[in-house]
C-alpha positions in Angstrom: 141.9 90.3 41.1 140.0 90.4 44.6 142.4 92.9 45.8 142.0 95.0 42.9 138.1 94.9 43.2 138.4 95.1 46.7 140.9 98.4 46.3 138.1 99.9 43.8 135.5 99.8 46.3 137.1 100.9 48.7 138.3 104.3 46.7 134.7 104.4 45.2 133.0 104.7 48.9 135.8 107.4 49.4 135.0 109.4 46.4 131.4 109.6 47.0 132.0 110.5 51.0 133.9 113.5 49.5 130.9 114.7 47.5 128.9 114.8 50.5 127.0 118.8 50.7 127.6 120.6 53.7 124.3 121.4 55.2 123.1 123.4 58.4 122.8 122.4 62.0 119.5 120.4 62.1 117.5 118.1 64.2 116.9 114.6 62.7 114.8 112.6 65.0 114.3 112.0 68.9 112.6 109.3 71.1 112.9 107.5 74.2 116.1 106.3 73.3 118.0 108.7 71.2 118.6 112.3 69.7 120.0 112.6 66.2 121.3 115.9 64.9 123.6 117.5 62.2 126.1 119.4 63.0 127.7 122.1 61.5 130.7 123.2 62.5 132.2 125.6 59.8 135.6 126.4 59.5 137.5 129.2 61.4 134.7 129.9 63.4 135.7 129.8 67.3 132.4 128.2 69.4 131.4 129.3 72.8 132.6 126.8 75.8 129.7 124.1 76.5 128.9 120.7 77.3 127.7 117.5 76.5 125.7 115.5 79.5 125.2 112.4 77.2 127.4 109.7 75.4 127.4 110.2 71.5 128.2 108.1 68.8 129.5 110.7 66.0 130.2 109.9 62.3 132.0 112.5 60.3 130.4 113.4 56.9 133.8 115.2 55.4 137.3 115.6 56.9 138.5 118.8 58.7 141.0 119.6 61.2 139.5 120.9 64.6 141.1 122.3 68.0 139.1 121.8 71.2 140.1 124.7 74.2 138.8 123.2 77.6 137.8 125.3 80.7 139.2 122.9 83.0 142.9 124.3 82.1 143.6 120.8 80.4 146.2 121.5 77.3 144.3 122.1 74.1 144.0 119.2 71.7 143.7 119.3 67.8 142.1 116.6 66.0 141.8 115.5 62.6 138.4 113.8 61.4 137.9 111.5 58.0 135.1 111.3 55.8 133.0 108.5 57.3 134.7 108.3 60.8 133.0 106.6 63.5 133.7 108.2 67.5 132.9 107.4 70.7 132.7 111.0 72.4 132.3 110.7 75.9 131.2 114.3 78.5 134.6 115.9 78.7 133.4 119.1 80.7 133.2 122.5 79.3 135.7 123.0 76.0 135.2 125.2 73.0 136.0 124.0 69.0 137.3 125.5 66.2 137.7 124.2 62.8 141.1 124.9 61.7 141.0 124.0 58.6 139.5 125.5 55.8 136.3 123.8 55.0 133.7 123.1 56.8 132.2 120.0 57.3 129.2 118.1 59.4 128.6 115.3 62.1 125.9 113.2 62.8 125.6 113.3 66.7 123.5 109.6 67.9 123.0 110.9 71.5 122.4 108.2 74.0 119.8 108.6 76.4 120.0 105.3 78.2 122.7 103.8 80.3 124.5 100.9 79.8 123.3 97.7 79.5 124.5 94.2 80.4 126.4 92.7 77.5 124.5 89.4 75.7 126.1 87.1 73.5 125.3 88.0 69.5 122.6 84.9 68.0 123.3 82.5 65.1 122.4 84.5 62.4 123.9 88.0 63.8 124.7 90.3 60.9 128.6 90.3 61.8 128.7 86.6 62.2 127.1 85.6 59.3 128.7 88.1 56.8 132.2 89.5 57.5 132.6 90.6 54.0 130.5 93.1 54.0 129.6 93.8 57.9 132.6 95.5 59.9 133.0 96.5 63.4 133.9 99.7 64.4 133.4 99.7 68.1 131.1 98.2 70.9 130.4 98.9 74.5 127.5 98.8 77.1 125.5 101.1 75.2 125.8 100.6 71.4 127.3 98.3 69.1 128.6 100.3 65.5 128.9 98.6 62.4 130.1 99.6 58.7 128.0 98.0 56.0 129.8 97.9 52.6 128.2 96.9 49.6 129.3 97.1 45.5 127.0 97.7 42.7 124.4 95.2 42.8 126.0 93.4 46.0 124.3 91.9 48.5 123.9 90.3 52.5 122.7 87.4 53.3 119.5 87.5 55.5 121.1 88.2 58.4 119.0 89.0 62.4 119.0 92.9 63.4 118.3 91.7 67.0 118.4 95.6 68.0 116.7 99.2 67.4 119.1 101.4 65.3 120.3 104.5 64.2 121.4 104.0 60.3 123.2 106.6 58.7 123.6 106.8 55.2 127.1 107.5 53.6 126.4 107.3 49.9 123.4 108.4 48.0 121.7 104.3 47.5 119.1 102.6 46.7 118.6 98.9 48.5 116.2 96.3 47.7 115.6 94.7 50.8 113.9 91.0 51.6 112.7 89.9 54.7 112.3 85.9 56.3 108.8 85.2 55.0 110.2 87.1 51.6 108.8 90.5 51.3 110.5 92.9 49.4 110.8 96.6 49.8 112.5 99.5 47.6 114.4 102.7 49.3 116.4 105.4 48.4 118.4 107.7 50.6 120.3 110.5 49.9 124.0 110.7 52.2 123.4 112.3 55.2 120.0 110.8 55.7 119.7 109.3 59.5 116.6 106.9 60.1 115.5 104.8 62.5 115.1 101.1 62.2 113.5 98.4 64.6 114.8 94.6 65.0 114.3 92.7 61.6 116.0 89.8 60.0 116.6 90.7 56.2 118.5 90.5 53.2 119.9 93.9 51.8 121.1 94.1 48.2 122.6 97.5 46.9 120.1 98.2 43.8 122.2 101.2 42.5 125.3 101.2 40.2 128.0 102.6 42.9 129.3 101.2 46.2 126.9 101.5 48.9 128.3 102.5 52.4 125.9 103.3 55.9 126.6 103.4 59.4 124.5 101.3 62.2 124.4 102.1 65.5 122.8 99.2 67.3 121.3 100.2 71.1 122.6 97.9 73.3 119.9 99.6 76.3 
């Protein structure tokens, strides 16, 4: 039975990636730490050669196929992204992308404006620590650690320590309830695609809505 329910969670996030819109290239927010943007990169369109100066985090809102040209006179490289992929794109010197497939799609870019920082051991109550069911890694380095956050209909965290600022990006439409230590509760809704920015808290987050709930965290390690 708990494979089944985990299976239909699982295909249920997936589902509602796919139904993600495609929207413009946009800004989301900047500060002292980070630039957010969306992406478009639409399909069969071949971009002019540039380059990145920063690290990125970069979470894929809808699959596509995409070949990268570089001016270096490295080989070309084709990639294929999945709805709700997590990379860590380091500067890679001029190159030029083309989505090859046919359907375009978006990123959120979480460029990183500091450098890295010395590593410190995770406290008591860290998120990851204290609920592995629902918390997932998906990469950490000197600059950021990234978790998944996966929650069912009317599912719910422990209160768990946010010890850091972070990007969240929202991969399903939701709507949390969330409960902090001295117990105040707060109501959201975000649509998928949203991007916002969250300081350290220790909180309880319960999916209020009647699907899965899935969002990205990008916790600055600078």
């Amino acid at each position: 039975m708990k494979k089944i329910l985990k299976l239909q969670l699982v295909l249920g996030c997936a589902a509602a990636l796919g139904a993600i819109a495609v929207l413009p290239s946009a800004p989301m927010f900047e500060n002292n730490e980070v630039r957010v943007v969306r992406a478009l990169e639409k399909a069969h369109v071949k971009g002019s050669f540039h380059e990145h100066k920063m690290n990125r985090v970069m979470v894929y809102l809808q699959s596509g196929r995409q070949r990268f040209e570089y001016q270096d006179g490295r080989k070309p490289a084709v990639l294929d992204w999945k709805p709700g992929q997590v990379v860590w794109s380091k500067p890679e010197g001029m190159h030029s992308p083309e989505v090859i497939s046919d359907e375009s799609f978006n990123i959120i870019e979480v460029e990183l404006k500091n450098a890295s920082a010395e590593l410190t051991p995770e406290g008591s109550h860290d998120a990851l620590k204290l609920d592995g069911k629902h918390y997932k890694l998906e990469l950490a380095n000197g600059q950021v650690r990234v978790l998944r956050l996966t929650l069912g209909a009317h599912q719910a965290t422990p209160i768990v320590e946010h010890a850091r600022n972070t990007v969240a990006i929202f991969l399903t439409d939701q709507e949390t309830r969330t409960t902090d230590a001295k117990g105040t509760v707060d109501t959201a809704k975000h649509k998928a695609g949203d991007a916002v920015w969250q300081t350290p808290n220790t909180t309880k987050i319960e999916n209020a809505g009647d699907a899965p709930l899935e969002m990205v965290l990008v916790e600055l390690r600078s």
